[in-house]
C-alpha positions in Angstrom: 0.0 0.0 0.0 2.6 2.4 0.6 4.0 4.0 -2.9 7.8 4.4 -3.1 9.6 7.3 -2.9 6.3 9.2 -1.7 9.0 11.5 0.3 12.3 11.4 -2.1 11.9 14.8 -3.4 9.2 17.3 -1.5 6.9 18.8 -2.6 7.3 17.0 -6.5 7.1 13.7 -4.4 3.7 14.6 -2.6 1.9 15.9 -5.9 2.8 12.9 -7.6 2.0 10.5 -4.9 -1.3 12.4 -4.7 -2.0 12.1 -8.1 -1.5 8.2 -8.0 -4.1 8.5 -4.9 -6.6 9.9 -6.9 -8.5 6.8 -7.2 -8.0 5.5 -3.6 -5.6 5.8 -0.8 -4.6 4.2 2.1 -7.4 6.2 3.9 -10.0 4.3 1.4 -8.4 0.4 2.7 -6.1 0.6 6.6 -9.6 2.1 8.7 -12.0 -0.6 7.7 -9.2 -3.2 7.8 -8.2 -2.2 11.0 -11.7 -1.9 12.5 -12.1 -6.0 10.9 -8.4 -6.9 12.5 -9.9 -5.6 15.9 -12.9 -7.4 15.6 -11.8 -10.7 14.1 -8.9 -10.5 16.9 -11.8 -9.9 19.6 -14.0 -13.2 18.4 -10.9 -15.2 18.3 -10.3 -14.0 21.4 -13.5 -15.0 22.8 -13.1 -18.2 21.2 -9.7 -19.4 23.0 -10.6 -17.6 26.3 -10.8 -20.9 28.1 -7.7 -22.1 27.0 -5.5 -20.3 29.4 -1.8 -20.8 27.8 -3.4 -18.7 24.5 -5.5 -16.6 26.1 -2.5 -13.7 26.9 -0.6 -14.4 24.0 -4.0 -13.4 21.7 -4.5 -10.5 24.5 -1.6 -9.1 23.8 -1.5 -9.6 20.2 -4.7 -7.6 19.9 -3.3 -4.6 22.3 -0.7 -4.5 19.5 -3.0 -3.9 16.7 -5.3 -1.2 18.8 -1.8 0.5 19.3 -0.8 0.3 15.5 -4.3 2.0 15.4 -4.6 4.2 17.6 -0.6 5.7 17.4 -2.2 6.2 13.5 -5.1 8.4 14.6 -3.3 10.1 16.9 0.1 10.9 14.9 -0.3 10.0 10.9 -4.0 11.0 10.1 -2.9 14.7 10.8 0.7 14.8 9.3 -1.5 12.8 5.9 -3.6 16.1 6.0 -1.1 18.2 5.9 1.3 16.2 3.3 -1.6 15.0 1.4 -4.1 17.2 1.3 -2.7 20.6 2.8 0.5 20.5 0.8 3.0 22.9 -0.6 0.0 25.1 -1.3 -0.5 25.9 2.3 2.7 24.9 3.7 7.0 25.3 3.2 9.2 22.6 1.8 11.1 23.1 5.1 7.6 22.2 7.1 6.6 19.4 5.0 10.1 18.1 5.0 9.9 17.9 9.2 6.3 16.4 8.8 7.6 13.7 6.7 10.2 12.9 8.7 8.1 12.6 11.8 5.6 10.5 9.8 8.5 7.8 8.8 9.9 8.2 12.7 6.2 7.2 14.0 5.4 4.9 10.9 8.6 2.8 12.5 6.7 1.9 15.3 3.9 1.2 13.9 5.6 -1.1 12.1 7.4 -2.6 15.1 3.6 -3.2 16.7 2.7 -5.2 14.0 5.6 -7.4 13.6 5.4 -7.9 17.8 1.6 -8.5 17.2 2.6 -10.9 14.8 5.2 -13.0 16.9 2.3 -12.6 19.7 -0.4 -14.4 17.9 1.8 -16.5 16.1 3.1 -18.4 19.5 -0.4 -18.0 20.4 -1.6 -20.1 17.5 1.6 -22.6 18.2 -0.2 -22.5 21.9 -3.8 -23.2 20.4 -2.2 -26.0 18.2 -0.4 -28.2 21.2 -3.2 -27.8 23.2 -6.0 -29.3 21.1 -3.7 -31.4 18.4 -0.9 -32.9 19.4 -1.8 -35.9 21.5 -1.2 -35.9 25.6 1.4 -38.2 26.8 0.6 -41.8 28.4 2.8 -42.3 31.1 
């Protein structure tokens, strides 16, 4: 989803990565994706609740998404305004420049959420698996 070299050379960059956006952007696919990664995580987690070696690691995994999310409200949807929509007609290179960087600094840990929510769910699934597939031990 995210277009290369959106922030190689500001404010050329921005115009053309809004022209490519003209059909849809990110905003069109991440909010209803997240909103279905919240809710598919909370019926899964209802699901394994009784299963108490999975239930944390699924907690946990689904903190790490509402994070991802809520670190984007908070911090991207405001600095997309402004490289997005605001632009060079309302702002300086030198501002959009600083609002770029801060976009990349925060898009790092958003990144870093997901790839911990990932490990998270994954030993959760690994969790789920022993506990209902491999066979118990006869002693």
């Amino acid at each position: 989803m995210l277009y290369p070299n959106i922030f190689h050379n500001i404010p050329n960059s921005l115009e053309l990565g809004m022209e490519f956006m003209e059909v849809a952007s990110p905003h069109t696919y991440f909010p209803p994706l997240g909103a279905a990664s919240i809710l598919t995580g909370i019926i899964g987690l209802i699901l394994i609740w009784k299963i108490k070696s999975v239930r944390y690691w699924m907690l946990f995994s689904i903190l790490m998404i509402v994070l991802e999310g809520a670190t984007s409200m908070v911090f991207e949807w405001s600095r997309n305004e402004i490289l997005f929509i605001e632009g060079a007609e309302v702002h300086s290179v030198d501002f959009l420049k600083q609002t770029a960087q801060e976009f990349l600094i925060v898009h790092g840990f958003r990144v870093a959420y997901n790839i911990i929510g990932s490990i998270l769910m994954f030993v959760g699934f690994i969790k789920y698996y022993q506990h209902h597939f491999v066979p118990l031990k006869k002693e």
